[in-house]
N, C-alpha and C positions, 0 to 999 in steps of 0.2 A: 504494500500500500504506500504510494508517495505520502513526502511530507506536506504537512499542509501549515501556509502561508496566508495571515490575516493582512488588507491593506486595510488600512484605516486614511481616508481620504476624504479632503469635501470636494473635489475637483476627479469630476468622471470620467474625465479622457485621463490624467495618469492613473486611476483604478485601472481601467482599462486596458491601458498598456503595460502597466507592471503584470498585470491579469496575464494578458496573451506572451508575456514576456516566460515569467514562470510556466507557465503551462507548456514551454513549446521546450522546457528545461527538466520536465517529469514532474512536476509538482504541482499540490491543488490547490491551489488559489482558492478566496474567499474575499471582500471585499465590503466595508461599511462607507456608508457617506458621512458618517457621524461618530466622535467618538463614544458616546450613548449606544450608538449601535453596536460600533465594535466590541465596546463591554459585554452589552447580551450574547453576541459572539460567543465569545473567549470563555462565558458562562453555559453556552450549550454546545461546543464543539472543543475538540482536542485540537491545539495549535500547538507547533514547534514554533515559528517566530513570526512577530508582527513587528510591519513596517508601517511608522505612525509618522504624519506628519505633524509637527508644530504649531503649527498657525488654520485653526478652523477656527469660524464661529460658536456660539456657547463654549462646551467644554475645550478646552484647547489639548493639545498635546499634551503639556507636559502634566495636567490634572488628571490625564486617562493615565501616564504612565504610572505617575503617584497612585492613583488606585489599581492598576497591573499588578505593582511592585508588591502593595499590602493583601492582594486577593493570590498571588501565587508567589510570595518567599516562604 
């Protein structure tokens, strides 16, 4: 079973492309527009790594990583 790969992004052309990027590399890609979303993510799927952008609206990056960090150390 490939690894599977969370983007977290508000911008749907690079989900997108990191998307079709990974995939064409053996990997399963997954993809939120929010990090609200991602969180539910990452709460009902097994991730090995998310790539989280910085700068989104409401929750920003580094809030979703700070709660990442406390939901899975």
């Amino acid at each position: 079973m490939p690894d599977t790969i969370l983007i977290i992004d508000d911008e749907a052309a690079i989900r997108e492309a990191l998307s079709g990027i990974l995939s064409d590399e053996g990997f399963l890609p997954l993809s939120a527009a929010s990090a609200e979303e991602g969180l539910q993510l990452l709460d009902e799927t097994d991730v090995q790594l998310v790539l989280l952008d910085i700068w989104m609206p409401g929750m920003d990056g580094m809030e979703a990583l700070s709660q990442i960090r406390t939901r899975f150390a």
